[in-house]
C-alpha positions in Angstrom: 93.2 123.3 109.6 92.1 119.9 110.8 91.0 118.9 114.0 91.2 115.7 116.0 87.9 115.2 118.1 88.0 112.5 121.2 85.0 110.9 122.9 87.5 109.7 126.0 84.5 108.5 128.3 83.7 106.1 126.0 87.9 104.9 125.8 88.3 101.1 126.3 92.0 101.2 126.4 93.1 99.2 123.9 96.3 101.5 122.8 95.9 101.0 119.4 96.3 104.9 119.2 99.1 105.0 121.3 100.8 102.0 119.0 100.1 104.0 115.5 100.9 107.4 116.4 102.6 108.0 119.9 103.4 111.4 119.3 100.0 112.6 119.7 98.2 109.6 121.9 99.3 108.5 125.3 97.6 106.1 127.7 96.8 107.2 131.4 98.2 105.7 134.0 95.1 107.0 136.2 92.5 105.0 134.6 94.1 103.5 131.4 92.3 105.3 129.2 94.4 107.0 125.7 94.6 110.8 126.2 94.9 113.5 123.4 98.2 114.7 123.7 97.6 119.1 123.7 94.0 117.8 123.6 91.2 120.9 125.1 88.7 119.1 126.7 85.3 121.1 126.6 82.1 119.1 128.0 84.2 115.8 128.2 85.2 116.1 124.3 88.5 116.5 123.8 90.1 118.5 120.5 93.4 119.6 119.1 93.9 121.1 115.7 96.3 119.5 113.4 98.7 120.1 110.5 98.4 118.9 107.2 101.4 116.7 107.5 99.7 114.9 110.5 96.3 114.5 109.0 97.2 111.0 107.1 98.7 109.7 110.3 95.4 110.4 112.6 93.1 109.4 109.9 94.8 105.8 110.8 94.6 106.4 114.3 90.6 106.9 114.0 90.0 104.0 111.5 91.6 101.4 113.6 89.9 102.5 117.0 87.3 99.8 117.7 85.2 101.7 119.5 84.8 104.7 117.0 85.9 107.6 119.2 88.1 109.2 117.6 86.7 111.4 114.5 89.2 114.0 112.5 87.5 117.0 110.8 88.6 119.0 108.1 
């Protein structure tokens, strides 16, 4: 099953994740930052297995963050 991996430290806030797939990206009204919707953080990583069906959609998601924080495993 695929996985979403986030490096949220490193989040500039941009939303562009938020804009492409808002069913699995929100931005925090704390500090701004995009959060991994169901995300698991585990030593300030953040990761959520996927379907299939959502794999295309994230693929997007990490390809378009300008800071490269977001990275999908198979």
């Amino acid at each position: 099953m695929p996985k979403i991996i986030h490096y949220r430290k490193k989040c500039i806030g941009c939303n562009i994740c938020f804009e492409l797939w808002p069913l699995r990206w929100r931005i925090s009204r704390k500090d701004g930052k995009c959060t991994l919707i169901d995300g698991i953080e585990k030593k300030g990583i953040w990761q959520v297995e996927i379907s299939d069906n959502e794999y295309t959609d994230n693929l997007r998601v990490a390809k378009a963050c300008p800071v490269k924080i977001i990275k999908l495993s198979i």
